[in-house]
C-alpha positions as CSV (number, residue, x, y, z in Angstrom):
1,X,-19.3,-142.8,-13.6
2,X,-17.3,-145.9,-12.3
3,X,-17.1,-146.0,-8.5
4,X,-13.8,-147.1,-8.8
5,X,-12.3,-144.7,-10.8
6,X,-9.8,-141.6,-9.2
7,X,-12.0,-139.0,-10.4
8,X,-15.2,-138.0,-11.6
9,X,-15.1,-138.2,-15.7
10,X,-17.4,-136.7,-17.6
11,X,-17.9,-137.2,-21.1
12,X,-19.4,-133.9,-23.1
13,X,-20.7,-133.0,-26.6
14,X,-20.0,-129.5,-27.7
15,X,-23.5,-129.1,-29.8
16,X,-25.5,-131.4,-28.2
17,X,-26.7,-135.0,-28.3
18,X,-29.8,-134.8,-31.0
19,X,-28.5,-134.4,-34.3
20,X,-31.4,-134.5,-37.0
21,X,-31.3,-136.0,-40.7
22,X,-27.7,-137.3,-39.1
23,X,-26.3,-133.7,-40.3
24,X,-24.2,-131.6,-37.8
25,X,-20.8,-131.6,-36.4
26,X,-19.7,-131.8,-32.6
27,X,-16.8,-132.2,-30.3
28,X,-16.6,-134.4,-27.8
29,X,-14.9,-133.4,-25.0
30,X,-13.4,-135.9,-21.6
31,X,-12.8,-134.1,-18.1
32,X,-10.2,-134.3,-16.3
33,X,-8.4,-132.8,-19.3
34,X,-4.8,-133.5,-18.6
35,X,-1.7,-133.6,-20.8
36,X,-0.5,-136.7,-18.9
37,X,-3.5,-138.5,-18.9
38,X,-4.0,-140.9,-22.1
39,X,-7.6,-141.5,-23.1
40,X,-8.8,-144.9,-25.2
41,X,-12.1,-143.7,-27.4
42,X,-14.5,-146.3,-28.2
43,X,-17.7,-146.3,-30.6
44,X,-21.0,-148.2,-31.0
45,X,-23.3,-147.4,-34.2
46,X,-26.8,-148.3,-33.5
47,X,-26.0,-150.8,-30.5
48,X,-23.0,-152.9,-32.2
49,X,-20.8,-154.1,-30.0
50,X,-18.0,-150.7,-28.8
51,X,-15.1,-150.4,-31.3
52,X,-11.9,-149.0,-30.0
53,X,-11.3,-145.6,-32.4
54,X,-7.3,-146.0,-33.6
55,X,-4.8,-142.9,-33.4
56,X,-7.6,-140.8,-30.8
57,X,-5.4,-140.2,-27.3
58,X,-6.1,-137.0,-26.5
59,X,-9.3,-135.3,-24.3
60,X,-10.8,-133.8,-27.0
61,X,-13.0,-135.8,-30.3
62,X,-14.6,-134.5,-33.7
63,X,-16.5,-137.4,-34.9
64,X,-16.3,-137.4,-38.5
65,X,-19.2,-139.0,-40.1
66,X,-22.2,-138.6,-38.3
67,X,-24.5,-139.3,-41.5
68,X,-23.9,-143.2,-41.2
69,X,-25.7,-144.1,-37.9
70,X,-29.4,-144.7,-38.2
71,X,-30.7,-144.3,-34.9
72,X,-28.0,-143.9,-32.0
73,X,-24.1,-143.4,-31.9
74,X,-22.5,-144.2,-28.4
75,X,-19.0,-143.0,-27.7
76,X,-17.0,-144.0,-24.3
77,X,-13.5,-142.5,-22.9
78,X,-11.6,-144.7,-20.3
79,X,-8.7,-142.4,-18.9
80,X,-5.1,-143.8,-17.6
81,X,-2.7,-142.5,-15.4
82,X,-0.1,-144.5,-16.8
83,X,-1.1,-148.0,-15.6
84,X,-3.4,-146.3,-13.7
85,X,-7.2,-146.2,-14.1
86,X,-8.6,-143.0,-13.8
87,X,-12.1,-143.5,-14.7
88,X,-14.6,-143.9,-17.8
89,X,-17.3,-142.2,-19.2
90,X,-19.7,-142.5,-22.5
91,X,-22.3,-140.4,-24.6
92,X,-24.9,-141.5,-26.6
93,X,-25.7,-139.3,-29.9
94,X,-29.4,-139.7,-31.2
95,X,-30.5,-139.2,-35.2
96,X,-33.9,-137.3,-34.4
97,X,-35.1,-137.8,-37.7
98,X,-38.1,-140.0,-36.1
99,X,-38.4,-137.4,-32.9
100,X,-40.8,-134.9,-34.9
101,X,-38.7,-132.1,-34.0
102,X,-38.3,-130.0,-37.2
103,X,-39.4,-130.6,-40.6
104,X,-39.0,-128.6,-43.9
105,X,-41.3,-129.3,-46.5
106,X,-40.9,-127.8,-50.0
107,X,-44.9,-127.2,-51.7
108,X,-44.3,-126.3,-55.3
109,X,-41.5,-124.2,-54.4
110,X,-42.6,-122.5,-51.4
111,X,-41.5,-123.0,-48.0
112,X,-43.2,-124.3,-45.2
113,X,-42.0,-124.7,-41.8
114,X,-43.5,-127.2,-39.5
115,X,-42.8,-127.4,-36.2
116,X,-44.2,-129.7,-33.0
117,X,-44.1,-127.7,-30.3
């Protein structure tokens, strides 16, 4: 959160931030939500510089290709009043391939589950 901003933004993901084997869909979601507001979406893929996401003004984001980031997908929001700076927020989306945290494993046609925990 920007001390300088109007209000508190918060920048959500509607499934989560850990997305494993990059499959899974989500939607982003900025608060304040407000019909007046207009809202500039940025992206970083694996710690790129942030590239500003064309035609996206509204609160709400579905990512569309979450299979092409390797390790970590960043998204910001800055919010406007009309010239007026509301406040920014961002979210980082992590490929938990590497984490451990599920695995499937196919042994000559039978199914075994592994699992770290």
């Amino acid at each position: 959160n920007n001390t300088a901003s109007q209000e508190r933004v918060t920048l959500t993901s509607t499934n989560g931030v850990t997305f494993n084997f990059n499959r899974g869909t989500t939607i982003l979601k900025a608060a304040p939500a407000n019909n007046s507001y207009t809202y500039y979406w940025s992206e970083s893929r694996d710690g790129n510089p942030y590239e500003e996401i064309a035609g996206v003004h509204g609160s709400e984001y579905t990512p569309n290709d979450l299979t092409s980031f390797l390790n970590t997908i960043s998204y910001s929001v800055t919010i406007y009043n009309d010239a007026t700076y509301v406040g920014s927020a961002d979210i980082s989306l992590v490929n938990g391939q590497g984490n451990g945290e599920y695995q499937l494993i196919l042994h000559n046609g039978t199914q075994i589950f592994h699992y770290n925990n």
